[in-house]
N, C-alpha and C positions, 0 to 999 in steps of 0.2 A: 393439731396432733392427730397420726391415724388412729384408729380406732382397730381392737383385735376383734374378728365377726366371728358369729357362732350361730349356730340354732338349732333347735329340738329336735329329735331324729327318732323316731319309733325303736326302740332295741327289740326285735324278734327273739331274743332268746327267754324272755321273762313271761313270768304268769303270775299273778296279774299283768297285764300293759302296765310299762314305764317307758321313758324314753331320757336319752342317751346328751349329755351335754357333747356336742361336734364341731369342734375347731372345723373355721374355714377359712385356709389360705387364701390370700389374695395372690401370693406370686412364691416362689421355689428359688430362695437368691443363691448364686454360685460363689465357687473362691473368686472369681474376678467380680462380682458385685461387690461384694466385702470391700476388695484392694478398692474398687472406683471409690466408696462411700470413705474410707480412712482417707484415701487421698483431698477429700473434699473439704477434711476437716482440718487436715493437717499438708497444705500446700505447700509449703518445700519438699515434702517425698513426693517422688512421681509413684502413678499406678504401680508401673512396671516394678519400682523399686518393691513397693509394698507388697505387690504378689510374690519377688523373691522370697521375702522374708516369711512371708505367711507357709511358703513351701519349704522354707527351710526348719522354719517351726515346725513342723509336721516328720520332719526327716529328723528331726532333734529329739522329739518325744521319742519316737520310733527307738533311735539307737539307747537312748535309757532304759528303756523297756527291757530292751534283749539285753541288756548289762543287770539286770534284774534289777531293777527300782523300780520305786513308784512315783509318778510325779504329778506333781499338785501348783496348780497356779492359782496363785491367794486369792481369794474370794470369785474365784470363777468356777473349774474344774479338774478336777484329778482323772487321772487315768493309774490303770492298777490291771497287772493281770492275777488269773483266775484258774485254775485248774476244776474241772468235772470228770467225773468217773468214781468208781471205788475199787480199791485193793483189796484183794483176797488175804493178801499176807504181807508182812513190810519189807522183805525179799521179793516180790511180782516186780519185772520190769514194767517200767511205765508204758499207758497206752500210747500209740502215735498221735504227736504235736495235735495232728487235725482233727483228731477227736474228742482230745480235751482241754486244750492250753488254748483259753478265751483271753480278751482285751475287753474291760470296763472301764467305762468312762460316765463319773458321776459328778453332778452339778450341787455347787454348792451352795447353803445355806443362804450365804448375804446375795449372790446372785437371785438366786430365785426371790428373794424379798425384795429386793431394787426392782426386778421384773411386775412383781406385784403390785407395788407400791404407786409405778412408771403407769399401769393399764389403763388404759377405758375401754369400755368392752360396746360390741352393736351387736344387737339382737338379727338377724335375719330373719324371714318368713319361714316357717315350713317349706319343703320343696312338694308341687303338684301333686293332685291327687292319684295314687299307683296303687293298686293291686297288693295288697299288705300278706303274705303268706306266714304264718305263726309258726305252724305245727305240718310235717309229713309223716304219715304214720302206714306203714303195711298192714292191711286189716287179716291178711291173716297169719301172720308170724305175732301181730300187736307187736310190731316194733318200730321207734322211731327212727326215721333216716332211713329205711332200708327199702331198697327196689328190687321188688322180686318180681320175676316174669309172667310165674302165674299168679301173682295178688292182683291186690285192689289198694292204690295207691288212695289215699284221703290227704285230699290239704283242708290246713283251715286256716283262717283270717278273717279279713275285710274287705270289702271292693270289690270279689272275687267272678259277679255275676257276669258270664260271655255267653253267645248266641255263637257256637263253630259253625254249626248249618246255615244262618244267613249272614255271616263273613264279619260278627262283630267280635272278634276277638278269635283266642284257640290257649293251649298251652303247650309247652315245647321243655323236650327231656332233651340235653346235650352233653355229649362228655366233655370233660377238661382235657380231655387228647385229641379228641376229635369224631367226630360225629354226631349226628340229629335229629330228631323225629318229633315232627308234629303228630299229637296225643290226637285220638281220633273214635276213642270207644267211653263214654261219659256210662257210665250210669247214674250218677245227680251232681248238677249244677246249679249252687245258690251263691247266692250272697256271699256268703262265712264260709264252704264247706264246695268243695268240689271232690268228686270222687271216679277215678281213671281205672282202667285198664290199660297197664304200662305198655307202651310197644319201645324198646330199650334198641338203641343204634349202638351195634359193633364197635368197638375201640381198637387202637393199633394192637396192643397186647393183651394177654391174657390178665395180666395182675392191672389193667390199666380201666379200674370197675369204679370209675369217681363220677357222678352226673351232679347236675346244676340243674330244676326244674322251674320252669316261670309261666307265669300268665297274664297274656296281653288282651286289653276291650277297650272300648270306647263308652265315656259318660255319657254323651252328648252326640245327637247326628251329625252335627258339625265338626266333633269334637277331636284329637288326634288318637292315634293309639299310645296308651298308655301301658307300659311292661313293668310287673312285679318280679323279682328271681329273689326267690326262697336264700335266706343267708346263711346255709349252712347245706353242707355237700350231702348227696344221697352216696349209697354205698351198694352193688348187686352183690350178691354170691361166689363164691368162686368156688370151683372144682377142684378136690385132690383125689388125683384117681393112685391107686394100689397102695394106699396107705397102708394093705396086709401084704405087702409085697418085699421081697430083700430088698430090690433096686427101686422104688418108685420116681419117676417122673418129676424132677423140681416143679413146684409151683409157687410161682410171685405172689407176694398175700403184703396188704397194708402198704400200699405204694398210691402216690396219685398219678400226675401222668406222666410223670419222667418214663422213658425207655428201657431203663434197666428196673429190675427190681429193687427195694428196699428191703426185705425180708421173703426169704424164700422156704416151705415146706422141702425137709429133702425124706421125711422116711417118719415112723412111728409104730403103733400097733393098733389095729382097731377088731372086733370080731365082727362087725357088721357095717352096712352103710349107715351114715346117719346125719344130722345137721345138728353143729356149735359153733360157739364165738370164739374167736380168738381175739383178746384186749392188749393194748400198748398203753399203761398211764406216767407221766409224766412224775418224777418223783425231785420235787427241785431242790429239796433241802439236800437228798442222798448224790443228785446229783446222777441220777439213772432212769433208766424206762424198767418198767414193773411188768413184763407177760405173764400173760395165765389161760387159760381154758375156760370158759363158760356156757350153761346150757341155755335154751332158749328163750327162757326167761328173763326178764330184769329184776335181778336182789333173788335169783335163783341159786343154784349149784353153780360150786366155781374151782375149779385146781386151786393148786398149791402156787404164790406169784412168785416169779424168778426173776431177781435182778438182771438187769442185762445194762452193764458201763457201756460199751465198746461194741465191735465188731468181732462177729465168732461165733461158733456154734453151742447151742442151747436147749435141754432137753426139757420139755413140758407137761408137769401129771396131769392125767385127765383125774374128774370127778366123781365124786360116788354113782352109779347109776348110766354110766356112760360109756359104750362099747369101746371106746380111744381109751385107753389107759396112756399112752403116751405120745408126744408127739416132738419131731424133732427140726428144730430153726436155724437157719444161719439168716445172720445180721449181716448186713452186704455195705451197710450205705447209714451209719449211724448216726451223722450228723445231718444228713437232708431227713431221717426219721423225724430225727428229735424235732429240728425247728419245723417240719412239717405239723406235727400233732401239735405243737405249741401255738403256729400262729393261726393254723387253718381248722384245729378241732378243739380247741379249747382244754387241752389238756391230755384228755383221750380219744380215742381212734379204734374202733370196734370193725371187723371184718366178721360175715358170714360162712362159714367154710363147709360145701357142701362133700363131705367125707365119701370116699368111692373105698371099697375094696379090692376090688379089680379096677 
């Protein structure tokens, strides 16, 4: 019988170190692997016949669904839809289909215990020795995740020890849109602890400020190069100029490298320039994204959070002590927001927002 394989995998996001139980497929089976194996089992159906069916099942569920049911096949899986969003009043028209009316599909009980019961599990080896990156932190805002131009990046981990001047490694900042730059100003390189003067490559757009940091060296003279990339996204700054202005200037804020924006600055009030956060958290029970304003701190000064269901525009209070009293959003793109921050930040999604007056 096969065996289901697995093996220990470092999780970077924890402190102390733990590591991660990680399914490892052997192979990705399609609807024609499926039809091949039933036909295998059951030879009077041909493939062909059995892939009908399997697509006609699928076109079955489908039309239930939109008849408003929910359907359950016994000891396998139900499928059920789902509405997200929140109403203001029980008269608000509903939000559009694509932004709240999901399809779940959940496995059942005796299923997953036959699964269980069925298993033999193989260990695999850890995969080769790489460059462990923990923690990125800007040393002078002290914030994590952030890339600022004029900081001093700091990573820390394991492994981390390269020679950039005699060619035994380097590390390299890349956007998730596009572009690169090998790091080239160290002031300390150890073991655990490397510490940069960012030089940050251009991206297509303005709101388009997501980097990926890694660090590549060799154990051994013989040995290959071995590359680390940090598991969780860096974030630069971004500009809103004329925030004290009638008309100011849209600016994309909280997007990764899609083309269009995901949320855009369109106007506010500030009496000065100044630098804050602006937060997206993930509210799953309410079924909403939470924005708010924050100072530069962590567990510092924070607005007031404002629901945000859907797509639409949103006004933001700033906080005690902060020349922005207010600032104002349009949601552009609510659902690449949402599963953006859920699958790629863990929940939240923090932007630096460099406030212009003019």
């Amino acid at each position: 019988m096969a065996t289901i394989q697995w093996r220990p995998e470092v999780n970077a996001l924890t402190t102390p170190q733990s590591y991660r139980i990680l399914f490892v497929p052997r192979n990705v089976a399609s609807r024609d692997d499926i039809a091949a194996d039933i036909a295998l089992r059951h030879p009077n159906f041909s493939e062909a016949d059995i892939l009908t069916i399997l697509n006609a099942e699928d076109e079955a569920i489908q039309a239930r669904l939109l008849n408003g049911e929910q359907v359950t096949k016994s000891g396998a899986f139900s499928y059920s839809l789902t509405f997200t969003g929140r109403m203001n009043s029980p008269d608000e028209l509903l939000p559009p289909l694509d932004d709240c009316l999901q399809v779940n599909v959940r496995v059942s009980p005796p299923f997953v215990e036959a699964v269980r019961q069925a298993a033999q599990t193989e260990r695999l080896p850890m995969e080769k020795k790489l460059p462990l990156i923990t923690t990125a932190q800007d040393t002078l805002l002290k914030l994590n995740d952030v890339l600022m131009p004029q900081g001093v990046l700091q990573l820390t981990g394991d492994d981390l020890l390269f020679d950039p001047e005699g060619g035994s490694g380097g590390c390299v900042i890349e956007g998730t849109q596009s572009g690169r730059a090998v790091q080239t100003r160290f002031p300390m390189i150890t073991n655990t602890a490397v510490m940069l003067m960012p030089t940050i490559p251009a991206q297509a757009q303005p709101w388009n400020n997501e980097y990926t940091v890694s660090v590549s060296t060799y154990y051994s003279e013989r040995g290959t190069l071995r590359t680390g990339t940090y598991a969780r996204k860096l974030r630069s700054p971004l500009t809103v100029h004329g925030l004290g202005s009638p008309n100011p200037p849209a600016a994309g804020i909280l997007t990764d490298n899609s083309a269009f924006a995901h949320v855009s600055i369109n106007g506010g009030l500030t009496s000065a320039d100044t630098l804050l956060r602006i937060q997206a958290v993930l509210d799953l029970q309410g079924g909403r994204l939470l924005f708010s304003l924050l100072d530069m701190q962590e567990g510092g000064a924070a607005g007031a959070a404002v629901s945000v269901p859907q797509n639409g525009e949103y006004i933001l209070p700033g906080f005690a002590g902060s020349p922005v009293s207010s600032v104002e959003i349009t949601v552009n793109n609510y659902a690449a927001l949402w599963d953006m921050i859920r699958n790629d930040y863990g929940g939240r999604l923090v932007d630096v927002l460099d406030v212009r007056v003019a």
